[in-house]
Each structure stands twice: as C-alpha cells, then as structure tokens.
C-alpha positions as CSV (number, residue, x, y, z in Angstrom):
1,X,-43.0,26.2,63.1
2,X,-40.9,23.3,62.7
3,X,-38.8,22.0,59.7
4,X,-38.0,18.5,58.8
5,X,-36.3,16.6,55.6
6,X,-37.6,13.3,54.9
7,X,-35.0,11.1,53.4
8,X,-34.7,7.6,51.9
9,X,-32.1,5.3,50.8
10,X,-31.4,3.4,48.2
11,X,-28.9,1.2,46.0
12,X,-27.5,1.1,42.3
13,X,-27.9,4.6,40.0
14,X,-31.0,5.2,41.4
15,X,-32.2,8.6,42.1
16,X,-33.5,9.3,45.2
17,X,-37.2,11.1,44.5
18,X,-37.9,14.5,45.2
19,X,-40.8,14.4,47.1
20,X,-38.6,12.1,49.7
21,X,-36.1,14.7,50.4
22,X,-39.2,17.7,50.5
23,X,-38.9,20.3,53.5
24,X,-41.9,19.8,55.3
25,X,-43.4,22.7,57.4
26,X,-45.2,21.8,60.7
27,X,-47.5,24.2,62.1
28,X,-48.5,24.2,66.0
29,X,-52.0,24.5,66.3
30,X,-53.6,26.3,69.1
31,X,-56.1,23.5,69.7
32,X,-55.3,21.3,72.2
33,X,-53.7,23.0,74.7
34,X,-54.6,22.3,78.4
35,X,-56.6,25.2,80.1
36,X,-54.2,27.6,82.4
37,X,-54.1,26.8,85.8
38,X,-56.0,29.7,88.0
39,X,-54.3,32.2,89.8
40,X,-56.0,34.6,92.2
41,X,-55.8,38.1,90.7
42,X,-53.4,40.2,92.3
43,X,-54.0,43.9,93.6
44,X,-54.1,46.7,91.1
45,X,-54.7,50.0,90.6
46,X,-57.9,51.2,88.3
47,X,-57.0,53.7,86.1
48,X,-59.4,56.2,84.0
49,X,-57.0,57.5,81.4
50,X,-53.4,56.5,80.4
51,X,-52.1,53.2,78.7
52,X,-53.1,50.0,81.2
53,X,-49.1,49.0,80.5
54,X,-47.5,51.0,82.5
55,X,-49.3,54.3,83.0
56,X,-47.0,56.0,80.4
57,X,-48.7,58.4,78.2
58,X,-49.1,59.1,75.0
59,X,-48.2,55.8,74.4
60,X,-46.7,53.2,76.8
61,X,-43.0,51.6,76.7
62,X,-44.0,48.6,77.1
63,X,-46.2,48.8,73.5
64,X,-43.2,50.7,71.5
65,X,-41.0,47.5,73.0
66,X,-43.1,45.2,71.3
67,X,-44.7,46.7,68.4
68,X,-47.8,46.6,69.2
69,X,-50.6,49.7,68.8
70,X,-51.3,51.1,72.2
71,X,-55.2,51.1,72.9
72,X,-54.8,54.5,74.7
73,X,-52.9,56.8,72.2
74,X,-54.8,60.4,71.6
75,X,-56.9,60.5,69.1
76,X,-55.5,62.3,65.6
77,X,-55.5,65.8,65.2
78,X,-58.4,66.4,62.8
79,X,-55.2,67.9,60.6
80,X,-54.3,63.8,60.4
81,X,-57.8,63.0,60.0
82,X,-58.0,62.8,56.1
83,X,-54.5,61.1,56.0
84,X,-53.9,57.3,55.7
85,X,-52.3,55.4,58.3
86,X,-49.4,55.2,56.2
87,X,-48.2,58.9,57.2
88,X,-49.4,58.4,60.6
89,X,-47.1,55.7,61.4
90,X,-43.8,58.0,60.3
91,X,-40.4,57.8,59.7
92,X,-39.2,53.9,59.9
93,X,-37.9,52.8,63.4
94,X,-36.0,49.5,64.0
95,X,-39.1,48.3,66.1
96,X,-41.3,45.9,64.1
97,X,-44.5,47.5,63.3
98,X,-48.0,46.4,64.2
99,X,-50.9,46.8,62.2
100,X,-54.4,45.9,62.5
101,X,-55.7,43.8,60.3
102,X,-58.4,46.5,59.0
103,X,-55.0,48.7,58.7
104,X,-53.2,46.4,56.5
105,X,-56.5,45.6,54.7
106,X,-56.7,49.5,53.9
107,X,-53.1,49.8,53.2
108,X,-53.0,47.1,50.5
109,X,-55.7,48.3,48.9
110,X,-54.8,52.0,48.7
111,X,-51.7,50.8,47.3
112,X,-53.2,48.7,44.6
113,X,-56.0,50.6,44.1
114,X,-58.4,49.5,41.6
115,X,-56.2,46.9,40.5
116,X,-57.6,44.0,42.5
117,X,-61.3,44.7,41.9
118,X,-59.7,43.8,38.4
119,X,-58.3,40.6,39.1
120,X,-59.4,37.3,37.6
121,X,-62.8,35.9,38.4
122,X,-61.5,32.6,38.6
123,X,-60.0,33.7,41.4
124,X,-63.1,34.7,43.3
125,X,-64.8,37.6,43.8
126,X,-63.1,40.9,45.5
127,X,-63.4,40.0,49.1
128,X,-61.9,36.5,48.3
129,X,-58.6,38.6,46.5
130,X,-58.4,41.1,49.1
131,X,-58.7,38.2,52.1
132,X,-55.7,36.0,49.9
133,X,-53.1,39.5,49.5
134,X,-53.6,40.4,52.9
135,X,-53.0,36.4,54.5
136,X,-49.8,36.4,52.1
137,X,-48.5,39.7,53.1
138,X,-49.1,38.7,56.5
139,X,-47.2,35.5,56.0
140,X,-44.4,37.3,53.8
141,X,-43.8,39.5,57.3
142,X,-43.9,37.1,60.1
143,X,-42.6,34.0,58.2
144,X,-40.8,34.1,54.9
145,X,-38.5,37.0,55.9
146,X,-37.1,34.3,58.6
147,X,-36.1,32.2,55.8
148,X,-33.8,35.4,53.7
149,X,-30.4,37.1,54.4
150,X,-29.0,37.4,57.2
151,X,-30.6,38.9,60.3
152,X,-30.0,42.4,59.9
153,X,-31.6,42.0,55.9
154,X,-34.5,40.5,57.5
155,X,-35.1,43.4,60.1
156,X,-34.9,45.8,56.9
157,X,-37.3,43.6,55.4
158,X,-39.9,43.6,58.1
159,X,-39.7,47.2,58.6
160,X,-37.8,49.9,56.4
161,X,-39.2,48.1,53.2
162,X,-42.8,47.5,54.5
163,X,-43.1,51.1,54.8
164,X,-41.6,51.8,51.0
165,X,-44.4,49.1,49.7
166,X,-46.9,51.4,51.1
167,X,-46.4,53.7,49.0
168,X,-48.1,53.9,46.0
169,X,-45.7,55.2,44.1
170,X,-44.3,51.5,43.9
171,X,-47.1,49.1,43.5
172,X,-44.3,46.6,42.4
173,X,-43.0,46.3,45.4
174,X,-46.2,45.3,47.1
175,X,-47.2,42.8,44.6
176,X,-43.7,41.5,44.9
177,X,-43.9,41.0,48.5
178,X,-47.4,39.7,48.4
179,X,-46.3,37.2,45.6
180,X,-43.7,36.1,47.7
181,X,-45.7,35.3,50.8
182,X,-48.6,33.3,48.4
183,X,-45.9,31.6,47.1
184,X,-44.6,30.2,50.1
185,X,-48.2,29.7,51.4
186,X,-48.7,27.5,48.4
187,X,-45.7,25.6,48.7
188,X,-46.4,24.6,52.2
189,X,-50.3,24.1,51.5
190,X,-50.4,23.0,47.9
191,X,-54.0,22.2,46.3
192,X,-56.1,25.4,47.2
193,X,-56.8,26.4,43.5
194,X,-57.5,30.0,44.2
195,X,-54.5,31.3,46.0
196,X,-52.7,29.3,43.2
197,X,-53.9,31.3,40.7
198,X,-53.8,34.4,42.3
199,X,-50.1,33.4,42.7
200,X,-49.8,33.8,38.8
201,X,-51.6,36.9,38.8
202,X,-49.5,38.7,41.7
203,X,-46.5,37.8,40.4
204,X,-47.4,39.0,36.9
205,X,-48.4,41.7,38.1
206,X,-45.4,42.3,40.0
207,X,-43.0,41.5,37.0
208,X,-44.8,43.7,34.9
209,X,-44.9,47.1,36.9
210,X,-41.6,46.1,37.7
211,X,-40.2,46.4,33.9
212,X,-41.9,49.1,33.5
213,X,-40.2,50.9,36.2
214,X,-36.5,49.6,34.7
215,X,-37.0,51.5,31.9
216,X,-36.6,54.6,33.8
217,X,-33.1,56.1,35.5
218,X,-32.2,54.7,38.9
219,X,-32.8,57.9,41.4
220,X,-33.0,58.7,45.0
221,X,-36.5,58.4,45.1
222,X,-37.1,54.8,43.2
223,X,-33.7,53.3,44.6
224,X,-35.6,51.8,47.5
225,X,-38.1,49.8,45.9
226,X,-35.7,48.9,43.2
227,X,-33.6,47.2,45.0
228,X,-36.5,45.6,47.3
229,X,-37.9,44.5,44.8
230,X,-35.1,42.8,42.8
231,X,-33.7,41.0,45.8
232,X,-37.1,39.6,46.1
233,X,-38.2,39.0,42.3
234,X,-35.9,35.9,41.7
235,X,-37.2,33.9,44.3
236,X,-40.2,32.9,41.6
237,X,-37.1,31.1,39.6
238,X,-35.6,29.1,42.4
239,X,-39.1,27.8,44.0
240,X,-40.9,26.7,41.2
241,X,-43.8,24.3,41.4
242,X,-43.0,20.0,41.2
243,X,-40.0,20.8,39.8
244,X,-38.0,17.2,39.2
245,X,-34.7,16.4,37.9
246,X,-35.5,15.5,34.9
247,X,-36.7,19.2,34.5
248,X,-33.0,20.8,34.5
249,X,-30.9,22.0,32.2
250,X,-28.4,19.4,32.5
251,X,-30.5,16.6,31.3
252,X,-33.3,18.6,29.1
253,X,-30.3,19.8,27.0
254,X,-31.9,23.6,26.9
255,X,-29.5,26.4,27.8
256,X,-32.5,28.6,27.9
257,X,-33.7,26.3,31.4
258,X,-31.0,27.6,32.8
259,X,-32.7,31.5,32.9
260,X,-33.0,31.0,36.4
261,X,-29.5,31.1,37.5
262,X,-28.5,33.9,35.4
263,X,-32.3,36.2,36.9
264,X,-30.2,35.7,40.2
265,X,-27.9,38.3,39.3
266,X,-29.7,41.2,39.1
267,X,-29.2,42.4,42.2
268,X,-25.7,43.2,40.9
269,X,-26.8,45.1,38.2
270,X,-29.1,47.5,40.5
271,X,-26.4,48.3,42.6
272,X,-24.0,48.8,39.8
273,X,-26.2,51.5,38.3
274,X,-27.3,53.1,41.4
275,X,-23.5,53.6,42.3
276,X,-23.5,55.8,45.8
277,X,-27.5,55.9,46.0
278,X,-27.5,52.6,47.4
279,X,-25.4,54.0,50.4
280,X,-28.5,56.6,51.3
281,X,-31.3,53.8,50.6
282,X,-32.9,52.0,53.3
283,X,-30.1,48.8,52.7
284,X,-27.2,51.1,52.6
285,X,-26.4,50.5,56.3
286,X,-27.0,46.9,55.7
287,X,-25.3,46.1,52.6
288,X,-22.1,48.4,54.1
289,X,-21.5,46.1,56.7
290,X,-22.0,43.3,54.8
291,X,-19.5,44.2,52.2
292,X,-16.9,44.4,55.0
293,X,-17.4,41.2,55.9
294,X,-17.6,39.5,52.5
295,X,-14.4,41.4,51.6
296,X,-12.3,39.4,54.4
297,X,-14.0,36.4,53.6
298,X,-13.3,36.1,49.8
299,X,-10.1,38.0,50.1
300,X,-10.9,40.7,47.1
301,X,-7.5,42.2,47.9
302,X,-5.8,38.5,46.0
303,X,-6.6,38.8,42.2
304,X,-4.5,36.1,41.4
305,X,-3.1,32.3,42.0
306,X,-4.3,29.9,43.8
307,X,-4.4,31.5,47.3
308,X,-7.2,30.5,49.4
309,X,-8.7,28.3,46.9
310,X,-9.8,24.8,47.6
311,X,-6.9,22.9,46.2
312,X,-8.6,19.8,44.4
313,X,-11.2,21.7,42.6
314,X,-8.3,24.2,41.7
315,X,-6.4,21.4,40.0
316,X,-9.9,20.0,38.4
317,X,-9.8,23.5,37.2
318,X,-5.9,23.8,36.0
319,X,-5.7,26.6,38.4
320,X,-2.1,28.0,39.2
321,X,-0.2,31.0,41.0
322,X,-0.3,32.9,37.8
323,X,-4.5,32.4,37.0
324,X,-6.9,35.4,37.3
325,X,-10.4,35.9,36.6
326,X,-9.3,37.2,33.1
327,X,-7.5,33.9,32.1
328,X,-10.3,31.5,33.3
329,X,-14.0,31.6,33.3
330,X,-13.7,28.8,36.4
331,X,-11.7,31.0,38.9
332,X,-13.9,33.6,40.0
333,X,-17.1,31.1,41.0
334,X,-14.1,29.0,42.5
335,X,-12.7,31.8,44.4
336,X,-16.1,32.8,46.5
337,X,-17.1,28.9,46.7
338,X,-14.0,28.1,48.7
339,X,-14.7,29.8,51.8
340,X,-18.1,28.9,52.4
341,X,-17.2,25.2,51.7
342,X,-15.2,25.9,55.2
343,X,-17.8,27.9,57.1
344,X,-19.5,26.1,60.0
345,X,-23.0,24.9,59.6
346,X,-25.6,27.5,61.4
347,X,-28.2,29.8,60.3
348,X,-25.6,33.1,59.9
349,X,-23.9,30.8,57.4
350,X,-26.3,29.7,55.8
351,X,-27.4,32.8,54.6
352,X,-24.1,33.8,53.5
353,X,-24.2,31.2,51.2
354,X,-26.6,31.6,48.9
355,X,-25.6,34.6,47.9
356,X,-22.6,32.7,45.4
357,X,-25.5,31.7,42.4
358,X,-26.2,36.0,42.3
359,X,-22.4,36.6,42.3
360,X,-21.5,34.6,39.2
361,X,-19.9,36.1,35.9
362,X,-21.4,35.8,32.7
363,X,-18.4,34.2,31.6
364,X,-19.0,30.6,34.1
365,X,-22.4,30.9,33.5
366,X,-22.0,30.5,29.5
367,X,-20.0,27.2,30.4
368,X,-23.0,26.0,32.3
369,X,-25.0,26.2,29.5
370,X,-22.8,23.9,27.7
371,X,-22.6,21.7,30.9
372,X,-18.6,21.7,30.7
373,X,-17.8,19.4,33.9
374,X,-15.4,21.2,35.5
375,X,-18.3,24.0,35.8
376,X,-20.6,21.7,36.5
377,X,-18.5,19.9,39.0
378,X,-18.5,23.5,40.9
379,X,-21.9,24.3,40.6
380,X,-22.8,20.6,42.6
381,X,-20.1,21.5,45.1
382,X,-22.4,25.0,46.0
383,X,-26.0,23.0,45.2
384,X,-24.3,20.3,47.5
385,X,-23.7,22.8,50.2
386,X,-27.2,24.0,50.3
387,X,-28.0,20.4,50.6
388,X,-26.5,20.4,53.8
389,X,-27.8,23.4,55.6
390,X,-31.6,23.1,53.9
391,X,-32.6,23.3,57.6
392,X,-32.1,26.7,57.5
393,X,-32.8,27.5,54.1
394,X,-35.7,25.4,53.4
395,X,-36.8,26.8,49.8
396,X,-33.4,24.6,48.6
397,X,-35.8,21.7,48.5
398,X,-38.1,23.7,45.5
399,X,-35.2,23.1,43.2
400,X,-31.3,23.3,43.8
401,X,-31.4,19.6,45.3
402,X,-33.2,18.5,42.0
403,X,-30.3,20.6,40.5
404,X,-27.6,19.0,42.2
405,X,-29.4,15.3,41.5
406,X,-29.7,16.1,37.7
407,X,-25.9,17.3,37.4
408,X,-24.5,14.2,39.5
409,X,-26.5,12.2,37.2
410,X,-25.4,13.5,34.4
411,X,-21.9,13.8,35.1
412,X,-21.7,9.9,36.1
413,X,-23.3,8.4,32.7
414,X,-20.3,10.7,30.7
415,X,-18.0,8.3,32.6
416,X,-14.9,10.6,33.0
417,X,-12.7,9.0,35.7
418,X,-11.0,12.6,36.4
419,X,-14.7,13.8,37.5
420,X,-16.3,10.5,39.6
421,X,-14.5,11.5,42.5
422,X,-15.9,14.6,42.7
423,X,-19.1,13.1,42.7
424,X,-19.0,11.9,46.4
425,X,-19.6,14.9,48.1
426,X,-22.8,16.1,46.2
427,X,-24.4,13.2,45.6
428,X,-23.6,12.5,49.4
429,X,-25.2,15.9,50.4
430,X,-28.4,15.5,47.8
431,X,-29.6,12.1,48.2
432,X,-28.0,10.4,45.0
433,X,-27.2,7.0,44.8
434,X,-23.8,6.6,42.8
435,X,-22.7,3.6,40.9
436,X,-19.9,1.7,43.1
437,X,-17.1,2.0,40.9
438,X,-14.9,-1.0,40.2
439,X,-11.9,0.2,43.2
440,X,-14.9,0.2,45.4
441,X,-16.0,-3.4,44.5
C-alpha cells in the first residue's frame, strides 16, 4: 500500500484546507495482473504422508519460517480436543502467527462471547458484526501495527499481545484492538455507515471494560493487557473524524478540547503503578531497550541549564544554566523536543517522535490550556515535525496538522513580533500561508 500527501498552495493568511494536505492510502488491487508465463513442471517426488514443504514432520521449517499453519500437522490428541485453539497455539514465539479465518472468527467470538449477538441492530444483524470485528482485527494485524512504535513494538504487537487479547479474561483488549483496526478502515474508506457505527460501539465498549478494569490493582496477571490496551486507547483522540482547524483548542477557546493531549499520557501512569511488573510483561524486553536509548538521547543524566537545548527556543523560553524542570513549566517539553528536532528523517525516527505529546508534564500542559505562546510556540515546533515525516506516520493528517494550522493561526493575529519568527518553520511544515511581514516586503 502506498501513501501520498496532496498539497496546494496559496497566498495571503490563507489556510491551506485539510482535505488538501489528507494522507491518501492506495491499495494494489489484484485485478489486472498479466497471467504467469508457463513453465514446464519440474520433477518431484510424490509423497503419502509428511508436510509437501520440505518432508519435515510434525510440521515443516519452511511453515514455522513463515507463519503459516502446516496442512500436515498430526491431528490433536483427543486430550486437546475440547480445547480452543487459543491453548493449542502455546507459549508466544517471535514468528508471526497465522490463523485461519474460521480460527480468528472462533477466537473473537469466544472472547466476546455474547456481547456481539448484543450489539446494535442498526448495525446489522450478527453475521454482519462478526464479518466487520474480524476484517478490522485483520486489518489492525497486518496494517495498522506498521503505522506504531518502532519495529520491535510492532513485533510485540502482532504477536505477544495478539495472544493476551485472546484471552477472555481481557475483553478490553480485543475490543481495543478491533476498534483500532475499524478505525483505520474507516478513515481510509469513509461512508460505509455500518462499520461506522460499529466503530462507536467497539470503542465504547472497549473504554468501558477498560475503566472497569482500572479500578482494580495493577498485578502480574492484568499488567499485560493494561498496558496493551492503554498504548492503544488514545489513538481514538488523535484520529478523530473531519476534524478542521477551526475545531482546536486554540481557536474554540475551550481548555476542555484539549483532553486529547493530556489522554496521551497514560501510558506513564500504567507504568508508574506497575513499577517492576512491567519488566516481567510481554513489553518488558521492549520498553528496556528503549529506555536505554531514550536515556542517551534526552540526556536524563543533565537536570539543569541549557545543555543540549535548542538555543532559540531556549531564549523564547528565558532558559539559562541555572533552569530546571522545577523553575519552569517550558523546560522539560523543551528538553525532549530538542533532540528529535535534529534526528534524520526515516521511519525509526519517526516513531521516536511521537512519543514527546505522552511525555509531557501536567505543568506545560496547563499553559496550553491558556494558549501562553511560548508553549504554544513549542507545541507547533513538535506538530510541525510530524508535519514533515507524515509519510511514515500517516494518522498525523487526522489532526496534529489541523493542530499545528490552528496554533500558527492563532499566534499570527496576536501580532507579537518576538513570536512571528517562530512561525516559519511550522507553518512551513503544515501548509500555512503566513502574512509577509513588512521586512519581507
């Protein structure tokens, strides 16, 4: 599938629209394609027993290489033969699954149970839910994991935390994974009323089972799908549908549309209450290694000054070699900005960072609320960023370029001549069309 950003241009304080800077997914159909030349068949041997592969038995290497079921494993033991094909799959292994598609259509249902044959009529009738939570779940898998974290998130993704949503013990997470994928389904093919309003009923679902299970202690056995779940949950907040500039905080005047940023955090929180569970979880491996590369990165070890800081934004700010994050509610979203406004453009990157919006302190985020510049000016540096690698991180087009319009706009009608030069780069990066300013005349 390819991905492409339309763009336009335009003059005087005009806002480029939306819908001209949308991500648009192209899908390669198979029709079409020219018929394969023919090849005499080579020699081969018949075989009457033993995977066609490569004559390994029970099950060929060739088929544990690629995932895929192999036609000639032995039959269960009739002790397995009451048991779902969740326990026959066993422990998680770094090789994506496969599952047939009346597999996954008994797995989702055994993990929902009765739930969808409740679902809304208006939906359709049961078939039609079942046929719309298995096409997202298939989509979430093999196509919006490709679009989160880095790659060694998305390989927990497709595998370790596929196997915790099939258990029923955590029905949250399998809504949340299923509302993920129809979300992104929608967003790409926009207008099929059904699947959109079994996107509101999956993901109500999801947030609703999933409050019910915060109000319990974190534990070695719900650590898993906690955190699953939550780095999964927010994504509703940050891809919301027709979303415009005008719909932001910054212009609206609402500190309460501004929720979104501050659901992006929670992550933190998990973790923060799980303390040393997280390192025994299926993302303890993961997260480890990430940590150890973040902390050279940001450079944790320097709690003070101006030290690896981008220097014009630390003098926007009144930054100097005696600031810490206790003095000003500016430096800590600074400090972790800097370094990814100096990381190369590629996918790796990319992923790195958006992580900054779920790293923010309560502190910056109140001065967002009350769009004070300086924050703002920040916030349309990392929106502005995004901007720029939305290649790789297509669901940036859903609303953090509408962000970054509504804040430029914003910040060039206050007039400030210490902020318009901090304009150029995020306006640059999202589309918007500044006023030339009198020097430039």
């Amino acid at each position: 599938m390819e991905v492409s950003v339309r763009t336009s241009t335009g003059t005087g304080s005009q806002v480029t629209p939306g819908k001209m800077w949308q991500t648009i997914f192209r899908a390669r159909l198979p029709g079409g394609q020219s018929e394969p030349a023919y090849h005499t068949r080579r020699a081969h041997k018949k075989s009457r027993g033993g995977c066609m592969c490569d004559e390994q038995k029970p099950t060929c290497q060739r088929c544990q290489t690629y995932g895929a079921t192999c036609s000639y494993a032995p039959s269960p033991s009739p002790l397995h033969a009451g048991r779902s094909a969740v326990s026959v799959l066993g422990a998680p292994t770094k090789v994506m699954f496969s599952l047939t598609v009346a597999e996954m259509v008994s797995n989702i249902k055994e993990v929902l149970a009765g739930d969808l044959i409740c679902a809304p009529r208006m939906i359709g009738d049961y078939h039609t839910v079942v046929s719309i939570a298995v096409d997202s779940f298939q989509q979430f898998v093999n196509i919006s994991t490709n679009t989160v974290g880095s790659s060694m998130i998305q390989q927990v993704m497709k595998t370790d935390m596929i196997h915790v949503a099939f258990n029923s013990k955590s029905p949250y997470l399998m809504y949340t994974i299923i509302g993920c994928g129809i979300l992104h389904l929608n967003r790409m093919c926009p207008g099929y009323k059904p699947r959109e309003l079994a996107e509101a009923y999956f993901w109500q679902q999801a947030i609703k089972l999933y409050g019910r299970a915060l109000q319990g202690p974190v534990t070695e056995h719900n650590i898993d799908p906690l955190v699953s779940a939550c780095m999964l949950i927010g994504i509703t907040s940050i891809i919301p549908p027709d979303f415009q500039p005008e719909d932001s905080w910054v212009l609206t005047g609402r500190s309460s549309d501004l929720n979104w940023l501050a659901l992006q955090g929670g992550l933190n929180c998990i973790l923060t209450l799980a303390g040393r569970l997280v390192n025994r979880s299926i993302w303890g491996v993961a997260f480890s290694i990430s940590h150890e590369w973040e902390t050279k990165l940001y450079r944790y070890d320097v709690e003070q000054g101006r030290e690896g800081l981008c220097s014009e934004l630390a003098d926007l700010c009144e930054i100097d070699d005696t600031t810490t994050d206790a003095t000003s509610p500016y430096y800590f979203a600074l400090k972790i900005l800097s370094p990814l406004l100096r990381l190369d453009f590629n996918a790796q990157n990319s992923s790195q960072c958006t992580t900054w919006m779920g790293r923010l302190h309560p502190s910056y985020v109140a001065m967002l609320r009350q769009r004070d510049p300086r924050a703002l000016v920040i916030m349309a540096y990392w929106a502005g960023l995004m901007c720029k690698l939305s290649q790789w991180q297509p669901w940036i087009e859903g609303r953090i370029r509408q962000e970054c319009i509504a804040i430029c706009m914003y910040l060039e009608r206050q007039g400030d001549p210490i902020i318009q030069p901090f304009l150029e780069f995020p306006a640059s990066a999202c589309g918007y069309a500044l006023r030339p300013t009198v020097d430039k005349i």
